[in-house]
C-alpha positions as CSV (number, residue, x, y, z in Angstrom):
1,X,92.4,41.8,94.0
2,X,95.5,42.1,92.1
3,X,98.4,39.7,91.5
4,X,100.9,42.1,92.7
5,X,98.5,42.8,96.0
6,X,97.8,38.3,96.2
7,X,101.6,38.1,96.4
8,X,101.8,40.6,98.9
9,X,99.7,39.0,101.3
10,X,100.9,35.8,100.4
11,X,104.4,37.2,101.3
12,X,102.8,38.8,104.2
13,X,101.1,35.4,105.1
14,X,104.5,33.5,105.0
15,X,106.4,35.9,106.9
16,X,103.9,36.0,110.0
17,X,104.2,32.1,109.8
18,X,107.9,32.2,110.1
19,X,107.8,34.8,112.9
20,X,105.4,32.7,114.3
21,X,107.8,29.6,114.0
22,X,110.4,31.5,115.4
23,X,108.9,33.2,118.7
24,X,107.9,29.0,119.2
25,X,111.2,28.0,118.8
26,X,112.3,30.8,121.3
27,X,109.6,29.9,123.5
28,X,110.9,26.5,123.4
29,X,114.2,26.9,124.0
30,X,113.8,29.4,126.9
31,X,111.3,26.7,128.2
32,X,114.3,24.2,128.0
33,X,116.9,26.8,129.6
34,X,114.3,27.5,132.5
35,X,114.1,23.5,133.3
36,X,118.1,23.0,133.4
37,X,118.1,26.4,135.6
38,X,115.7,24.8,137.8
39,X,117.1,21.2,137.4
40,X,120.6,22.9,138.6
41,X,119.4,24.3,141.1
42,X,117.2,21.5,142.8
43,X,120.1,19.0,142.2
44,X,122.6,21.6,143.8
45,X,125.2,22.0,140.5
46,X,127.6,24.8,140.7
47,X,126.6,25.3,144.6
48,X,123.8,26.6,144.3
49,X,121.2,28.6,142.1
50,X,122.1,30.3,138.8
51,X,123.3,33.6,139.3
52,X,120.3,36.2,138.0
53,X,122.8,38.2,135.6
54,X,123.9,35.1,133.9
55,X,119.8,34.0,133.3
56,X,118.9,37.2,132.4
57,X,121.8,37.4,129.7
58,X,120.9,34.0,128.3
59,X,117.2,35.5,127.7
60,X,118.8,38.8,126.3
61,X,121.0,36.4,123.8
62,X,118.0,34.6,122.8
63,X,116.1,37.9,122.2
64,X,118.8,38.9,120.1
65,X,118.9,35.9,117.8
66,X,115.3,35.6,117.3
67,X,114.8,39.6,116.4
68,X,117.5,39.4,114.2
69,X,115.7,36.6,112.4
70,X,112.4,38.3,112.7
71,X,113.5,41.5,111.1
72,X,115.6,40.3,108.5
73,X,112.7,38.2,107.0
74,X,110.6,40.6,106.6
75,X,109.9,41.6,103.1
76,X,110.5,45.5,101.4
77,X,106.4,46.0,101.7
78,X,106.1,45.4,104.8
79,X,108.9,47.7,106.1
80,X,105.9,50.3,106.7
81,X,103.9,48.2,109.2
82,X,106.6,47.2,110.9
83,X,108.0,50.5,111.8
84,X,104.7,51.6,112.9
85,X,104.9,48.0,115.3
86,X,108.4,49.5,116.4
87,X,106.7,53.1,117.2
88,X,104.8,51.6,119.3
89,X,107.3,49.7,121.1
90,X,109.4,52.5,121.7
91,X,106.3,54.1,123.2
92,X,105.7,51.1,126.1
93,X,109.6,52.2,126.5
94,X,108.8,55.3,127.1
95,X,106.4,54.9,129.6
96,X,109.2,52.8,130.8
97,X,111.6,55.1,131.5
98,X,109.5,58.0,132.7
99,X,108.7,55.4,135.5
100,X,112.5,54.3,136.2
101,X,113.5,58.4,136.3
102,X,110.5,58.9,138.9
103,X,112.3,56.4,141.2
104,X,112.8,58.6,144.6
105,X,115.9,58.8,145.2
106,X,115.9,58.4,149.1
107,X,114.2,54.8,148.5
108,X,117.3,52.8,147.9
109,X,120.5,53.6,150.4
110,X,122.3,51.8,148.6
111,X,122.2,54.6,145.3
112,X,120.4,51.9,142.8
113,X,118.0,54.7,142.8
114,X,120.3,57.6,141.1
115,X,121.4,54.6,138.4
116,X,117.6,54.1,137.4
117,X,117.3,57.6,137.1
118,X,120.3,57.9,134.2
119,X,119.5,54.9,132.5
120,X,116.1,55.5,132.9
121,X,116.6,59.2,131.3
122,X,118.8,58.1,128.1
123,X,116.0,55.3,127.4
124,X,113.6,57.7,127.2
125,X,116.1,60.2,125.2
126,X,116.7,57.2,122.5
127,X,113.0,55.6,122.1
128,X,112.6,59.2,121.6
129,X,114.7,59.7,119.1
130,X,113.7,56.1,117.4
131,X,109.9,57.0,117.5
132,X,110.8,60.6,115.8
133,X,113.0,58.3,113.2
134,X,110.7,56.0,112.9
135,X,107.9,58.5,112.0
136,X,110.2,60.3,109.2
137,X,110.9,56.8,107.6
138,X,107.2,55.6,107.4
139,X,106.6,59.3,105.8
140,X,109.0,58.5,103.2
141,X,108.0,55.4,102.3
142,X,104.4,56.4,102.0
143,X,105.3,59.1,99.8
144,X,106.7,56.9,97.5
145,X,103.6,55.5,96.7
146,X,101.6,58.7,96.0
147,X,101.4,59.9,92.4
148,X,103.4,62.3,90.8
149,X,101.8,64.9,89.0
């Protein structure tokens, strides 16, 4: 093995450690907001339970921070696999929204159904669009390292 492909996994080795750090710390802290959600709501703060909105934002701020972290440390080489990690993604989000614009519409009175529908159809127009992206960068890159000649 070459020194250039030894650094590479080493580099590779050190960034899954410190993605692997960082979903812990998450983990952790979303442990810790889960007990003072519960412990608030046992003891009766605030009058009552935490409102789902706020609880679900607190997890969506958490997300943010920790991808933000995630993506930034990853090194130039290893832009490739991670796009084909995001590909991916975008194709559970997919699946996603195919199931959210299937919602029947007579099912909720209320017209949560025709929401779920929109939202569900401009996820699946984006991931769509970020898949499609995602395949013409990782064809770039890989061209890059082919020989010229």
């Amino acid at each position: 093995m070459t020194d250039s492909a030894q650094q590479l996994l080493e580099q590779a080795h050190s960034t899954a450690e410190a993605a692997r750090r960082l979903a812990d710390q998450a983990q952790h802290f979303s442990d810790q907001i889960a007990h003072t959600a519960a412990a608030a709501s046992a003891h009766g703060l605030g009058g009552g339970a935490i409102d789902p909105f706020v609880f679900r934002l607190a997890i969506f701020a958490l997300a943010v921070f920790v991808g933000y972290y995630v993506v930034w440390s990853v090194t130039p080489a290893l832009h490739t696999p991670l796009m084909s990690v995001t590909n991916a993604i975008s194709s559970v989000i997919v699946v996603g929204a195919l199931l959210s614009t299937g919602v029947d519409v007579a099912s909720a009175p209320d017209g949560g159904a025709g929401w779920a529908r929109w939202f569900g159809f401009i996820a699946l127009i984006l991931a769509c669009v970020n898949i499609f992206g995602g395949f013409l960068v990782t064809q770039r890159m890989l061209a890059m390292y082919k020989k010229k000649g």
